[in-house]
SERO-4910 file (N, C-alpha, C, O; in steps of 0.05 Angstrom, whole numbers):
BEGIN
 pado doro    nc1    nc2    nc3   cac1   cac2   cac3    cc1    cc2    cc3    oc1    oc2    oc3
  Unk    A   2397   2576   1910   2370   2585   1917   2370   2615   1920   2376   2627   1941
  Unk    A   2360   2629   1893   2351   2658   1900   2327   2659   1921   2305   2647   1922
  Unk    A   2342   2686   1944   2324   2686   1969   2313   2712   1962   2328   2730   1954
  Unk    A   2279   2715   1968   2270   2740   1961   2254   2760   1985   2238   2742   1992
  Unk    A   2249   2775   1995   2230   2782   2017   2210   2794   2001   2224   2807   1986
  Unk    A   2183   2799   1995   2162   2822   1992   2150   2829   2011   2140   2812   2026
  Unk    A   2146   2854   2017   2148   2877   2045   2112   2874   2028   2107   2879   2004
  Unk    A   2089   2861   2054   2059   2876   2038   2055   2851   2025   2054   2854   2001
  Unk    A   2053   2834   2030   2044   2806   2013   2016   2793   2017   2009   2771   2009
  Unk    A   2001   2812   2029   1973   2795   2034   1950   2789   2018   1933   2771   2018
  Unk    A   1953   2814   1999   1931   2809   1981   1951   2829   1967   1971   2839   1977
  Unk    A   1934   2832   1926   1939   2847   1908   1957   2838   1898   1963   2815   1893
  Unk    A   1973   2866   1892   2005   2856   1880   2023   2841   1885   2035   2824   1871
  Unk    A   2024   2852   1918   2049   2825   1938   2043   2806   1940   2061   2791   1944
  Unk    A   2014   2792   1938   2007   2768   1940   2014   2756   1913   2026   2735   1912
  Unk    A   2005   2771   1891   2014   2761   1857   2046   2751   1860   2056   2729   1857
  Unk    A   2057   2778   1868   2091   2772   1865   2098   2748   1887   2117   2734   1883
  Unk    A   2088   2745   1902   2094   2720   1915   2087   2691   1902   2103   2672   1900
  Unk    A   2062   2693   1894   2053   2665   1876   2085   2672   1858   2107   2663   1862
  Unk    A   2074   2689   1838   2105   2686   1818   2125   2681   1817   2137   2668   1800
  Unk    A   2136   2692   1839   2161   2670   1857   2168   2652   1859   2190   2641   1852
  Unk    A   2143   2642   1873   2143   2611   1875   2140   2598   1855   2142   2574   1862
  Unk    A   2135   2600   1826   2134   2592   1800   2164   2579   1795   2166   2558   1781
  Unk    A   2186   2589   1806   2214   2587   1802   2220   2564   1827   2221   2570   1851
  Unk    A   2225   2537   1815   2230   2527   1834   2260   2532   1851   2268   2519   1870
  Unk    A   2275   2556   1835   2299   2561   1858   2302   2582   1868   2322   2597   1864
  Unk    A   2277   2589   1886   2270   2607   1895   2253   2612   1918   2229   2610   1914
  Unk    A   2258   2617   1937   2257   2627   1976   2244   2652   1975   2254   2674   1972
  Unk    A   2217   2647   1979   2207   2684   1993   2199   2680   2013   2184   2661   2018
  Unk    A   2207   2696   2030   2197   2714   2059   2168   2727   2048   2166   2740   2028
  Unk    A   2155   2723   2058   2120   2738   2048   2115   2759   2077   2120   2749   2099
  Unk    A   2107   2780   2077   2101   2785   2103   2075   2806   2105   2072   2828   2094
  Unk    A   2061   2795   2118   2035   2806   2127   2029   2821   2155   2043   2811   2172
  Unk    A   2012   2842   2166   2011   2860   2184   1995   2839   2207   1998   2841   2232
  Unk    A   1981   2822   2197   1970   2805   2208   1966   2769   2190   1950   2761   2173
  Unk    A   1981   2760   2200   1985   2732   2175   1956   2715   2174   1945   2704   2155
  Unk    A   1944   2714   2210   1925   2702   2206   1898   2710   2189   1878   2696   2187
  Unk    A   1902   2735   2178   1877   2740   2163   1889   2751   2132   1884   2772   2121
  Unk    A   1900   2734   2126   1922   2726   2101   1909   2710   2093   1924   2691   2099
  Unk    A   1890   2700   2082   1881   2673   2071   1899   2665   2041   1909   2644   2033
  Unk    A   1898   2684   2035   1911   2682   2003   1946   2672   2002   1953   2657   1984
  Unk    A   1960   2679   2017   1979   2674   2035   1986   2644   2041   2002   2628   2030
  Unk    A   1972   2641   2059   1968   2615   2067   1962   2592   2049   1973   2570   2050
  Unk    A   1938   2602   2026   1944   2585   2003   1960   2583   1983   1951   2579   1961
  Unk    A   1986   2586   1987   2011   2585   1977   2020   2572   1984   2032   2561   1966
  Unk    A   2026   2558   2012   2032   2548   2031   2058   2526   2009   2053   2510   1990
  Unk    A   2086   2533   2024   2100   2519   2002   2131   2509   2024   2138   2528   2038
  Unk    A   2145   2489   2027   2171   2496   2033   2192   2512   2028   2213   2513   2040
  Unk    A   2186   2524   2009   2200   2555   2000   2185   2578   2005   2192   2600   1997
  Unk    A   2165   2576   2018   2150   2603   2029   2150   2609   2062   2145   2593   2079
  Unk    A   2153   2624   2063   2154   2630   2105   2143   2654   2106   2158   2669   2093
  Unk    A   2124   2669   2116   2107   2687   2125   2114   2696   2152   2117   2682   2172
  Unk    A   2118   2724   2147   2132   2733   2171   2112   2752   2174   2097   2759   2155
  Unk    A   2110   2764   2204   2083   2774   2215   2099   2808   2209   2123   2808   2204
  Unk    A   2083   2834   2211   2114   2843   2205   2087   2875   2192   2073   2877   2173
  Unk    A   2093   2893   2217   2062   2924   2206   2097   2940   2205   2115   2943   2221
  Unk    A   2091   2944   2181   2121   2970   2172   2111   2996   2186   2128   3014   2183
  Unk    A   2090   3004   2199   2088   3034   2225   2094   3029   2244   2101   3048   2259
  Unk    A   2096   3002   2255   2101   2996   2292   2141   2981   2285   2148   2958   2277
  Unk    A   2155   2999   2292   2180   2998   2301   2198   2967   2303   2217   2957   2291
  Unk    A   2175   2959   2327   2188   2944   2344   2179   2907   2327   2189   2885   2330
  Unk    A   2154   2920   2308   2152   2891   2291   2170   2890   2267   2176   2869   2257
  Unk    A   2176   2909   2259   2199   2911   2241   2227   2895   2246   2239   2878   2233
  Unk    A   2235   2910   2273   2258   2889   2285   2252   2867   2288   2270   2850   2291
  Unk    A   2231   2862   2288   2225   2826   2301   2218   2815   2270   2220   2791   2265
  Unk    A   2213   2826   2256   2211   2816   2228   2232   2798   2218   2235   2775   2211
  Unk    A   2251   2829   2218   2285   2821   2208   2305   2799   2225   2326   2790   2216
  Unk    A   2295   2795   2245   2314   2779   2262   2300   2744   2253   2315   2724   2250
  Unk    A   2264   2746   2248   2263   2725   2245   2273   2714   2215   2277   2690   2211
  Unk    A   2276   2731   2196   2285   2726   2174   2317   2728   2174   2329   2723   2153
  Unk    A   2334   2734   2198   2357   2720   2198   2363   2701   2209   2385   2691   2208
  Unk    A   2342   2693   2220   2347   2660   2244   2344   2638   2223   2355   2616   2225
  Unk    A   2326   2646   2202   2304   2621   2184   2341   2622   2165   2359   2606   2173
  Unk    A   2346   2641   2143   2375   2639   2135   2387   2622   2138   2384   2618   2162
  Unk    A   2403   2604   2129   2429   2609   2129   2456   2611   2149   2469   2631   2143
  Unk    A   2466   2597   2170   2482   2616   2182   2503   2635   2153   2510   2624   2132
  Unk    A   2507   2666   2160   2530   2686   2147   2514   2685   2117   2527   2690   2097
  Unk    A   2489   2678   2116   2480   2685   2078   2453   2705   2094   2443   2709   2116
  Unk    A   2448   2716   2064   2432   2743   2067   2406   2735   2045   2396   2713   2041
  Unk    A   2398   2761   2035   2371   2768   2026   2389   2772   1993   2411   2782   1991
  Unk    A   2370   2759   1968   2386   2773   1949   2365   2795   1938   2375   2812   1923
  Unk    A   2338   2796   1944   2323   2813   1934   2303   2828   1955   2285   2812   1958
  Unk    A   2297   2851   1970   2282   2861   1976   2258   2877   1964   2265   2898   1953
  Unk    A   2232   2871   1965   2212   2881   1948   2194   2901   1964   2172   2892   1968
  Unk    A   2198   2922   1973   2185   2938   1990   2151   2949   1972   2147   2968   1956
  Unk    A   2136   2933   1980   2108   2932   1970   2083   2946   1981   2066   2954   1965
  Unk    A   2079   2950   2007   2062   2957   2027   2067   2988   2020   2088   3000   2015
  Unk    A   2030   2999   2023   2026   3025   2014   1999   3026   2022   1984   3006   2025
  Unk    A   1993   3050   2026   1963   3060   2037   1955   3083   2017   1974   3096   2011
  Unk    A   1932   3090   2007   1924   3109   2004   1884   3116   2020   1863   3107   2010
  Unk    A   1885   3128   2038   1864   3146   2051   1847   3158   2046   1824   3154   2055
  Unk    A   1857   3182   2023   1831   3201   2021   1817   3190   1991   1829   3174   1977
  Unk    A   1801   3197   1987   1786   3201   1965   1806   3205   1932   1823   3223   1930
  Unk    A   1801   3189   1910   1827   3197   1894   1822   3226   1877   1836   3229   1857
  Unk    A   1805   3245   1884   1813   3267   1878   1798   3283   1902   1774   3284   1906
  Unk    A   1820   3294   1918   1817   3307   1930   1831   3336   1936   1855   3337   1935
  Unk    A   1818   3360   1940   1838   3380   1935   1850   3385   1954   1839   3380   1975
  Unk    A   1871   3393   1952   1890   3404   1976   1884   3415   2003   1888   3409   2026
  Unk    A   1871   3436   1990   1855   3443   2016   1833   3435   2027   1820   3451   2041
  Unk    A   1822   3407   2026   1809   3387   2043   1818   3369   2042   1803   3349   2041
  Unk    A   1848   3365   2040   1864   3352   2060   1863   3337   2088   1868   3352   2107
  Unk    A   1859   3318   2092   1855   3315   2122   1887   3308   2138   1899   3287   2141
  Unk    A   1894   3341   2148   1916   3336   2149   1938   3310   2172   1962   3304   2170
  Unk    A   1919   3300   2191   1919   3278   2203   1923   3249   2195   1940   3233   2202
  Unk    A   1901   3246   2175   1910   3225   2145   1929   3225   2134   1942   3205   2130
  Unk    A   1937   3252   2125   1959   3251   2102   1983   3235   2123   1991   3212   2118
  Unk    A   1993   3253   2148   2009   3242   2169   2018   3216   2155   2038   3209   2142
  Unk    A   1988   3202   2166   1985   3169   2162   1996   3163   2140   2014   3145   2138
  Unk    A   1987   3177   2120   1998   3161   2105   2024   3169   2078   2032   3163   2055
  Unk    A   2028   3188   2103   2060   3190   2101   2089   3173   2116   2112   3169   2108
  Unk    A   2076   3167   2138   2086   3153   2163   2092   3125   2145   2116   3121   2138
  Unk    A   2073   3105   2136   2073   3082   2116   2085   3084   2088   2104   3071   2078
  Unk    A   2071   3105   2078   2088   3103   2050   2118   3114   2032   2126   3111   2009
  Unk    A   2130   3130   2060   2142   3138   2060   2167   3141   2082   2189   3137   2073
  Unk    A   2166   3147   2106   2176   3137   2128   2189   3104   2132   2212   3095   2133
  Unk    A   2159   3089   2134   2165   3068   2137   2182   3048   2122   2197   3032   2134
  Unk    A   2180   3048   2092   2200   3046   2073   2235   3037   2088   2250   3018   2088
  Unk    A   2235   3067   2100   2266   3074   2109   2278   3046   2126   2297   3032   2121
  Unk    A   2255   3046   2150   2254   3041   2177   2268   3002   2166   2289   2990   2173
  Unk    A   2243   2994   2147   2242   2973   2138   2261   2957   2128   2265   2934   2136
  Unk    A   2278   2974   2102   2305   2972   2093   2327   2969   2112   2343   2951   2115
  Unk    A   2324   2988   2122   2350   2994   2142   2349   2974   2161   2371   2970   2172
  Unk    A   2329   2960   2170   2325   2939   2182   2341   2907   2174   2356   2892   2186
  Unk    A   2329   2910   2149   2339   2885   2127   2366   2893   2113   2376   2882   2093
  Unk    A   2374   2912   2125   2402   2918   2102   2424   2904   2112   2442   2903   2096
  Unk    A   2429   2890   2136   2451   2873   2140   2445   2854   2122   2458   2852   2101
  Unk    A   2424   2837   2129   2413   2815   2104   2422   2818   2085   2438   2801   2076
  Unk    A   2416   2842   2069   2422   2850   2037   2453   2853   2026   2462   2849   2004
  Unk    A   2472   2865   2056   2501   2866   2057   2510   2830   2056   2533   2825   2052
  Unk    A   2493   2810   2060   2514   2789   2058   2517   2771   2035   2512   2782   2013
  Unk    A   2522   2749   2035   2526   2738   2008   2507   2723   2008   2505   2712   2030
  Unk    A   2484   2714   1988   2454   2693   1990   2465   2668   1995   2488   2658   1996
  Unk    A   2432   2656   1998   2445   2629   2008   2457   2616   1988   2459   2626   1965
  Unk    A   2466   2592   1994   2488   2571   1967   2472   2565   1956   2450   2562   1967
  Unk    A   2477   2561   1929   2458   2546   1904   2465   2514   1902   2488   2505   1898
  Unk    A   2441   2499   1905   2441   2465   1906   2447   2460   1870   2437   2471   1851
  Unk    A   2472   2435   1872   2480   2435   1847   2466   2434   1822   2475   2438   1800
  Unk    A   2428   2424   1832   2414   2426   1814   2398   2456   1811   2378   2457   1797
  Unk    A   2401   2465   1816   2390   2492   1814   2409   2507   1802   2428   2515   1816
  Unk    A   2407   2513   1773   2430   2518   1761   2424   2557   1747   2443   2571   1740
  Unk    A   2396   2566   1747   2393   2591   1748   2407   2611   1774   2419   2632   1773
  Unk    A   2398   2591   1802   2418   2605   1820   2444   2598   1820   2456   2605   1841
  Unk    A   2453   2590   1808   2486   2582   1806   2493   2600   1791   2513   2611   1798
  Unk    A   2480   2612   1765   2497   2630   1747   2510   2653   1758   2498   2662   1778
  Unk    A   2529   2664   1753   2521   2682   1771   2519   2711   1754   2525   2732   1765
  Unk    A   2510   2708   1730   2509   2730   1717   2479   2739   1721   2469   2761   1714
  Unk    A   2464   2717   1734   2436   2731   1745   2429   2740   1768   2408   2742   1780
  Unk    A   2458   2746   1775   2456   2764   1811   2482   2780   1808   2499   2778   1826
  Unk    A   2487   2794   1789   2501   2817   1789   2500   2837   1811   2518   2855   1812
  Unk    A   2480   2836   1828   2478   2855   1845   2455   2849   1858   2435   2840   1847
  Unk    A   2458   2854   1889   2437   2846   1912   2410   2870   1905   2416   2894   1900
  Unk    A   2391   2865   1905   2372   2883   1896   2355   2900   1924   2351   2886   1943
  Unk    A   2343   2933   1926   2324   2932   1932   2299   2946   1911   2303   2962   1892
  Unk    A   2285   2939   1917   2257   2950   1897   2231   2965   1911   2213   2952   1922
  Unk    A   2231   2990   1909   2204   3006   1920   2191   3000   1894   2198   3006   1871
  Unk    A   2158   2980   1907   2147   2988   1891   2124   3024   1889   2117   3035   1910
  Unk    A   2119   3031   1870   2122   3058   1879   2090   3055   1857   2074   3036   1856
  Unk    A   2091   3083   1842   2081   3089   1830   2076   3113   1808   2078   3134   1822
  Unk    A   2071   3121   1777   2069   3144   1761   2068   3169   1781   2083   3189   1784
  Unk    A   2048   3162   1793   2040   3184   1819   2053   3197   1823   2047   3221   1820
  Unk    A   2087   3186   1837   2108   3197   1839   2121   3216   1831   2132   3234   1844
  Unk    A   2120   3210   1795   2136   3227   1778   2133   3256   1777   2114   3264   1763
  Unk    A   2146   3272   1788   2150   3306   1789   2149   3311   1753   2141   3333   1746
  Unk    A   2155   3293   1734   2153   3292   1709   2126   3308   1700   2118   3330   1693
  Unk    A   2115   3274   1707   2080   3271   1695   2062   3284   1708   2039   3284   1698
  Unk    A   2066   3297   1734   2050   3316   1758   2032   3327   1742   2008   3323   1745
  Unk    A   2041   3344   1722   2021   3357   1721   2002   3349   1703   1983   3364   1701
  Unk    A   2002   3326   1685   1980   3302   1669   1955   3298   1692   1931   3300   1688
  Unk    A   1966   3294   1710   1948   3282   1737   1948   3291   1760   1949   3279   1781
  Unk    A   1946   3323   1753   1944   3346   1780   1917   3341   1796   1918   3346   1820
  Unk    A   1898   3333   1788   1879   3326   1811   1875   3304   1822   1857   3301   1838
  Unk    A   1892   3285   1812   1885   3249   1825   1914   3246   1851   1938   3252   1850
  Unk    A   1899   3236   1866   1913   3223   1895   1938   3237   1902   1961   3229   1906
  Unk    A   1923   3267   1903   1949   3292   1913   1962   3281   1937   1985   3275   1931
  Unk    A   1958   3275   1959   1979   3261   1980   1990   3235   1972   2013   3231   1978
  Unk    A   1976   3216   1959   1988   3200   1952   2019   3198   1936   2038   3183   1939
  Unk    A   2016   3218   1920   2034   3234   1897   2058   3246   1916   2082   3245   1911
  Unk    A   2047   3256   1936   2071   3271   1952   2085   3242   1964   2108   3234   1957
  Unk    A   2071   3230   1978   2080   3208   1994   2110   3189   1974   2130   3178   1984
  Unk    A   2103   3191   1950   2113   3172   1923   2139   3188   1919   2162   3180   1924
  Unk    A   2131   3214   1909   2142   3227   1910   2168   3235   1929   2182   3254   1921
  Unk    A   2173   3226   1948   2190   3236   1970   2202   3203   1971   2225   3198   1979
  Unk    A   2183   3183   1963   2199   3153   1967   2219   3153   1944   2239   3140   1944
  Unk    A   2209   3171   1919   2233   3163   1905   2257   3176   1913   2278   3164   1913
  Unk    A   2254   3206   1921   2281   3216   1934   2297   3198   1953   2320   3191   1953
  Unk    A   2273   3193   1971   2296   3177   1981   2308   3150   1973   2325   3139   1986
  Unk    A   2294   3140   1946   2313   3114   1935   2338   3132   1921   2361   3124   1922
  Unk    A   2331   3154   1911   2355   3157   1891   2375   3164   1909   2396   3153   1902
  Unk    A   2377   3178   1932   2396   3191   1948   2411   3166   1966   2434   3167   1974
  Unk    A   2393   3144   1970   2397   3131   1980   2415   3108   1966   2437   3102   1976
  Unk    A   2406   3095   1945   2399   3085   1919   2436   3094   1914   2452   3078   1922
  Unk    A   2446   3115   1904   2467   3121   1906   2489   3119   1914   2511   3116   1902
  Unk    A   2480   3124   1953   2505   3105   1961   2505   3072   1958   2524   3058   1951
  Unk    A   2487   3066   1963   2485   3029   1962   2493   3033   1939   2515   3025   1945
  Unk    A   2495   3037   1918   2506   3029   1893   2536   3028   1894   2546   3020   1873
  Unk    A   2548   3032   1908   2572   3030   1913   2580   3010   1929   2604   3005   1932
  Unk    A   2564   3000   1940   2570   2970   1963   2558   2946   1938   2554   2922   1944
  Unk    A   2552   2956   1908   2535   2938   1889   2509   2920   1897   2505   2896   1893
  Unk    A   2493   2942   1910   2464   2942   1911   2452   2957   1887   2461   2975   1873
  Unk    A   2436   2947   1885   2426   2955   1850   2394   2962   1860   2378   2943   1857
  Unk    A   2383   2987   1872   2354   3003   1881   2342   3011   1861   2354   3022   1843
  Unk    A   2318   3006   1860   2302   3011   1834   2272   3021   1844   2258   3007   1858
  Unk    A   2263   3043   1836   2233   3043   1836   2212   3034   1814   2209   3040   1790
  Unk    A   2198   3020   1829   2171   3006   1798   2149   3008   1808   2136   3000   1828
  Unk    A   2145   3028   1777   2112   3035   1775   2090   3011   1763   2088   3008   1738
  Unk    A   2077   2995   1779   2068   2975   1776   2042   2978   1746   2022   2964   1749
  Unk    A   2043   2985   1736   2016   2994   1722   1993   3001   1738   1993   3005   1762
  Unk    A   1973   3002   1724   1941   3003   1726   1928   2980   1732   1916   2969   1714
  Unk    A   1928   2966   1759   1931   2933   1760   1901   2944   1783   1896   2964   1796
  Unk    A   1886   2914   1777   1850   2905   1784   1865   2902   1813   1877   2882   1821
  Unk    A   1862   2924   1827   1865   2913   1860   1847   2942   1866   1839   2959   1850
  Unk    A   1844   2942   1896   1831   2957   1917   1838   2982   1908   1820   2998   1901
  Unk    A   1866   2988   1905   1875   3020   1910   1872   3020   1879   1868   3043   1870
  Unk    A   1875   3000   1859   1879   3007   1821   1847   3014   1815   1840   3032   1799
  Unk    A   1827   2998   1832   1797   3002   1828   1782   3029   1838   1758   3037   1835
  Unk    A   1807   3044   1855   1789   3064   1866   1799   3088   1839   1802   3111   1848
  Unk    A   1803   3084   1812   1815   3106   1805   1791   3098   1778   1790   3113   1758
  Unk    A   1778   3080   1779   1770   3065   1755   1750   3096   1740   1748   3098   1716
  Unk    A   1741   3112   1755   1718   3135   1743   1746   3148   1728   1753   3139   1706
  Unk    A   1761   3169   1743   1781   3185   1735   1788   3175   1706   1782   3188   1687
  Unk    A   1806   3147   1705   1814   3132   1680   1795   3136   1662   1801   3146   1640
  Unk    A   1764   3129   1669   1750   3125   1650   1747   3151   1646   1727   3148   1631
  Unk    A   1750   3175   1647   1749   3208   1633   1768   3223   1633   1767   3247   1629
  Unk    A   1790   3209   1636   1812   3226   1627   1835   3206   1609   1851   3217   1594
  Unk    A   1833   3177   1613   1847   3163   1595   1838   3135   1584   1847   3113   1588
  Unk    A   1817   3145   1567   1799   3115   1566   1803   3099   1549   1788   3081   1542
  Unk    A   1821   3104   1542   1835   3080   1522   1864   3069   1539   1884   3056   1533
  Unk    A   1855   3083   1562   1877   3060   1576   1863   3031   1591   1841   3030   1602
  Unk    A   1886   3005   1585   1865   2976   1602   1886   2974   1628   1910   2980   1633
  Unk    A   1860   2959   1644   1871   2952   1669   1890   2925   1665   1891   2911   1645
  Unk    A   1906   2920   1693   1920   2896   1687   1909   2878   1708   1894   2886   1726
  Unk    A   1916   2852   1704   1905   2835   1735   1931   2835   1744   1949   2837   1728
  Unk    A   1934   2833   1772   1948   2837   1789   1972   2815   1785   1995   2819   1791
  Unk    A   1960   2790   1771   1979   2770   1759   2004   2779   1738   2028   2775   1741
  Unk    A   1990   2796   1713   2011   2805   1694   2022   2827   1711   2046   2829   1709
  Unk    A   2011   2843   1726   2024   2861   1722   2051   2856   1743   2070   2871   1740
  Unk    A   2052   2830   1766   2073   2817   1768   2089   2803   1761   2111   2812   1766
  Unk    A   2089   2782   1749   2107   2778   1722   2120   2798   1711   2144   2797   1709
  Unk    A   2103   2824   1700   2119   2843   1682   2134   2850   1699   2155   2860   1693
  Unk    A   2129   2849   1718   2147   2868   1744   2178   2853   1748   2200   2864   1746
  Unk    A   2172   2830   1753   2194   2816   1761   2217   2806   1732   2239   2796   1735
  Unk    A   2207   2811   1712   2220   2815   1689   2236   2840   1699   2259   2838   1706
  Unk    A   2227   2853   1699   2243   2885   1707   2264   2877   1719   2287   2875   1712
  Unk    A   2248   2871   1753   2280   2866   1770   2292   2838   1765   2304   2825   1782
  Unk    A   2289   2831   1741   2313   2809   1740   2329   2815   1719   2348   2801   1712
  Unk    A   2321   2838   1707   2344   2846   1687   2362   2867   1688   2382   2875   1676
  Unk    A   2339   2876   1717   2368   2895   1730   2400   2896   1728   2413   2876   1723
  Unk    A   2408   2914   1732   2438   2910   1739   2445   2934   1746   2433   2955   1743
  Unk    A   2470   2930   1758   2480   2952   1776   2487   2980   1763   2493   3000   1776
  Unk    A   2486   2978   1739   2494   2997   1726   2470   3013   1717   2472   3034   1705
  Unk    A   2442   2997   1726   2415   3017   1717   2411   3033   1743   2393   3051   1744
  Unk    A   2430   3027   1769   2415   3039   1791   2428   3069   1798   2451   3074   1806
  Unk    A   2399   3090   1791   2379   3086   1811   2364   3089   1787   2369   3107   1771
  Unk    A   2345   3071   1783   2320   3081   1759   2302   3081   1774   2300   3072   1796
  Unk    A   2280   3098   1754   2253   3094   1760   2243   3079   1734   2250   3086   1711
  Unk    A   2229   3060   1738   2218   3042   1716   2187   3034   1719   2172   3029   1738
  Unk    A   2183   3035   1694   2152   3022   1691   2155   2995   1691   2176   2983   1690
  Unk    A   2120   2982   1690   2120   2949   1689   2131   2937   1664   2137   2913   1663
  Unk    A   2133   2958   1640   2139   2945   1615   2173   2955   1617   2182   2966   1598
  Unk    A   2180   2952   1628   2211   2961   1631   2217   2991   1614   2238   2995   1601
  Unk    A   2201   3004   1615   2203   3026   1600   2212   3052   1632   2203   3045   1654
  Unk    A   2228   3076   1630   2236   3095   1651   2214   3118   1651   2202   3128   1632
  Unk    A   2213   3122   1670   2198   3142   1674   2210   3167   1683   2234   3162   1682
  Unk    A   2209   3188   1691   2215   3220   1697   2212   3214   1717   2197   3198   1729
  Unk    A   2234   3234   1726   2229   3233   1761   2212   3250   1770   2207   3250   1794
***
């Protein structure tokens, strides 16, 4: 039984990558929401391979109580084989200039999309240090073991990020961009050493996917790249999880798109 966590599972993406998950019948996700009871989407998943852990990546002390409940539910001595760090905020307006900044916001949502990341991992990284749980003799995808070459974590992130493509998209979601930006530093630096304990860290730029934060960009797209299409939050999970299952230790630290294509850092 591959065991999975997604950090941000209540609606959008995390909620997609959770249904998709559960598509695999040898497969365990941890789902976790800031508030589960107003999770509806969540809840209608409702599966014996699903467990919803309550769990706001800014407050400290729910973090720890996150991780402990996801080592009690385990396994005694088995771990996490995939961590999906999903949860992200964006605040201001998606083009906003620098200098109307609200520099209080940005804080925020630096504190979440960037900070919190750290707090989160480092939380779950004993988990991720141990060996997953045993594979039932009929579950023979988790038995291989050439499809767990390496314990995974995954920022999902965003283009935003790329110090590459910055300047394609110098006026869209300038804090956002910094926030992304500074998460991938810290996967690669990070990303680096774990690659040596054969953790395999990856950042994925989810596409242009029909959710809250993909819909607030819908004008921009439509005048500066209009022959680009949106995705539903469904494909653009699937494509995702193609990615991290073909990972391997030897790609880490990438930055990757949804079509398994790399991106610039």
């Amino acid at each position: 039984m591959r065991t999975y966590l997604v950090v941000g599972a209540s609606r959008g993406i995390g909620l997609a990558l959770v249904a998709e998950l559960l598509k695999d019948p040898t497969t365990f996700v941890f789902a976790t929401a800031r508030a589960p009871n107003r999770a509806p989407g969540l809840h209608a998943l409702a599966s014996p391979r699903l467990s919803i852990l309550e769990l706001d990546v800014t407050d400290g002390t729910s973090v720890e109580r996150a991780a402990s409940a996801a080592a009690a539910l385990l396994p005694a001595g088995s771990g996490l084989d995939c961590l999906i760090h999903n949860a992200a905020i964006s605040l201001h307006e998606p083009v906003t200039p620098f200098e109307q900044v609200d520099l209080a916001v940005f804080q925020e949502e630096f504190l979440t999309n960037t900070v919190a990341p750290l707090h989160v991992v480092r939380a779950f990284l004993p988990l991720l240090r141990l060996p997953p749980p045993p594979s039932s003799a009929s579950s023979s995808p988790a038995s291989d073991t050439s499809n767990r070459q390496a314990t995974k974590i995954v920022f999902v992130s965003s283009e935003l990020g790329s110090l590459g493509r910055a300047p394609m998209m110098a006026d869209l979601g300038g804090t956002y961009s910094v926030c992304k930006a500074g998460l991938g530093m810290l996967a690669r630096k990070w990303g680096t050493t774990l690659k040596e304990e054969g953790i395999c860290t990856l950042i994925l730029h989810p596409g242009w996917v029909d959710t809250g934060m993909g819909n607030s960009v819908n004008a921009w797209m439509s005048k500066h790249q209009p022959g680009r299409s949106k995705m539903s939050a469904a494909e653009s999970a699937a494509r995702c999880l193609r990615v991290i299952e073909d990972a391997r230790i030897e790609d880490a630290v990438a930055f990757y798109a949804y079509d398994g294509s790399r991106l610039p850092w």
